[in-house]
C-alpha positions in Angstrom: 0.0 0.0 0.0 1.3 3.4 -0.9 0.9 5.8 1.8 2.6 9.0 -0.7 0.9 11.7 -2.1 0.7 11.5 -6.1 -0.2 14.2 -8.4 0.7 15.5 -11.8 3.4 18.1 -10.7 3.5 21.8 -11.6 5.7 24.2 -13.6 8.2 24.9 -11.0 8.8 21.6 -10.3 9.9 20.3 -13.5 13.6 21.4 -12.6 13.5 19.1 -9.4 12.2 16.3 -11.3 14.1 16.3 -14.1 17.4 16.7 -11.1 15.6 13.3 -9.9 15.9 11.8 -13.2 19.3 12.3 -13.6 20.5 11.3 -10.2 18.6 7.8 -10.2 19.9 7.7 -13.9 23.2 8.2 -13.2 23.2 5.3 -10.5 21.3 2.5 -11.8 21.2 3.4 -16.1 24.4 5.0 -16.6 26.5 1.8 -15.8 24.9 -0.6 -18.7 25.0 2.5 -21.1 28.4 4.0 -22.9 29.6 7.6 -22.7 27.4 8.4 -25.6 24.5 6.8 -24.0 24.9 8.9 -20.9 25.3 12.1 -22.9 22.2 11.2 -25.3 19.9 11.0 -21.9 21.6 14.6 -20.7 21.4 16.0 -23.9 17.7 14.4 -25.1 15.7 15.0 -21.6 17.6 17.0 -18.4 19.3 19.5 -21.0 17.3 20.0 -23.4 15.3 23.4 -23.6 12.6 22.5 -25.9 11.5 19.2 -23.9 12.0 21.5 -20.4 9.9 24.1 -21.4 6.7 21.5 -22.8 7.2 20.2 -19.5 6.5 23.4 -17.7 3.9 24.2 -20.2 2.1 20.9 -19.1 2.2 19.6 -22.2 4.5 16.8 -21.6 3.2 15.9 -18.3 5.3 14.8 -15.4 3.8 12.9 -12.5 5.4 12.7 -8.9 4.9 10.8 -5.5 6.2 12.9 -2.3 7.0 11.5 0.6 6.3 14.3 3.4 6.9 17.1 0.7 10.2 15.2 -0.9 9.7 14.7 -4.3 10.7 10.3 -4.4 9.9 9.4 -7.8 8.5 10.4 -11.4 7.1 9.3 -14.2 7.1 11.5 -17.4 5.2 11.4 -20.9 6.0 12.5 -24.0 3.1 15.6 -25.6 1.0 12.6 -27.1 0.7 10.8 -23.5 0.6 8.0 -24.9 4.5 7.1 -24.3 6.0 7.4 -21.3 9.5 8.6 -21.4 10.8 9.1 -17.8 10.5 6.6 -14.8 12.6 7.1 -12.0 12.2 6.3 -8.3 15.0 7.2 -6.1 16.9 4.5 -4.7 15.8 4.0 -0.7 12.1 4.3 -2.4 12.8 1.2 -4.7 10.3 -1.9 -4.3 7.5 0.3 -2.0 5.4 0.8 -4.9 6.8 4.2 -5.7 6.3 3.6 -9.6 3.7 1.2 -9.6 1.1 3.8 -7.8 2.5 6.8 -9.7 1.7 4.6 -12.9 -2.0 3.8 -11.8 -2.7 7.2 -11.2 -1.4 8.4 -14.5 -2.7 5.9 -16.3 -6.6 7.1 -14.8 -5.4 10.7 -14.9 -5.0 10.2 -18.8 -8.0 7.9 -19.6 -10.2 10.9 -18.3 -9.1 12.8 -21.3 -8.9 9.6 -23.7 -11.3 6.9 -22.5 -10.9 5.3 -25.6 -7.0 4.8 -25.2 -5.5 1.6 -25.9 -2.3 1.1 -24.8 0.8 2.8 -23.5 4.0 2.6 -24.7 7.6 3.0 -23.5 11.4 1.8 -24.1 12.7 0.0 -20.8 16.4 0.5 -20.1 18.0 -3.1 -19.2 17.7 -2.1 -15.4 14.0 -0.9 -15.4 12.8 -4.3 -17.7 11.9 -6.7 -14.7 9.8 -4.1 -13.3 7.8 -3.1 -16.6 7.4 -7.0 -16.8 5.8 -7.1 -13.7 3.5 -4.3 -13.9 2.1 -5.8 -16.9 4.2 -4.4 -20.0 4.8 -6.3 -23.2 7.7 -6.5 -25.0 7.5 -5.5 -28.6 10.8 -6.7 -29.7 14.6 -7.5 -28.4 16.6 -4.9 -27.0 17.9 -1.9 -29.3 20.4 0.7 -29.2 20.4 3.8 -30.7 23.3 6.9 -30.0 24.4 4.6 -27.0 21.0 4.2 -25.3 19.7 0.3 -25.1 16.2 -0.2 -25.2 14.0 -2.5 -25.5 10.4 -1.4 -27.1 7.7 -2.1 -24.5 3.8 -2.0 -24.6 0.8 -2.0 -21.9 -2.2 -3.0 -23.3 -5.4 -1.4 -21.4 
């Protein structure tokens, strides 16, 4: 049972977030990735202007779970919101159902707006595979890499 508060955060806490995202990345990605990998996520998501500032304009929502006030874990979508393209817990958070409840809420925070949706999408790092699997994510195909990222093309069917 999650006892943390989950929302979809606001504009001036995208910065926080995305300082999440890189710390968890950096510990528990960045070691199965290659320099370029590492730079790709830097350059692609925590430094990149364009994706920062849809963030902050809401329309690439990022949702949060907050442990009395302290921002614990995220999980971030891509404009469409039908791709997620962030998941992050931080470490002394992992296996309490950090991600799994910030997912459920997302996932009912988006199907108000699109009933009819389908399925969700995302591409699981090595590290974040086993727990896509369990939530109930599909892989699409075998692990990919592309400008040192690996991947491997995942899909939850609603």
């Amino acid at each position: 049972m999650c006892i943390y508060e989950i929302r979809k955060i606001h504009s001036n806490e995208v910065t926080e977030a995305l300082a999440l995202a890189l710390e968890v990345f950096l510990q528990f990605e960045a070691p199965d990735y290659k320099p370029e990998g590492i730079d790709t996520f830097k350059r692609d998501i925590v430094e990149n202007v364009e994706f920062i500032s849809k963030c902050q304009q809401g329309f690439c929502p990022i949702y949060a779970a907050f442990d009395k006030g302290e921002m614990i874990g995220i999980i971030g979508m891509r404009s469409n919101r039908t791709h997620i393209n962030l998941v992050f817990t931080k470490k002394e958070y992992h296996r309490r159902g950090v991600a799994t409840s910030i997912f459920q809420y997302l996932l009912a925070d988006i199907r108000k707006d699109n009933p009819a949706l389908q399925e969700i999408t995302l591409n699981s790092s090595p590290y974040g595979k086993p727990f896509y699997l369990h939530i109930g994510f599909k892989p699409q195909s075998d692990e990919q890499e592309i400008d040192g990222i690996r991947f491997t093309p995942m899909k939850y069917t609603i």
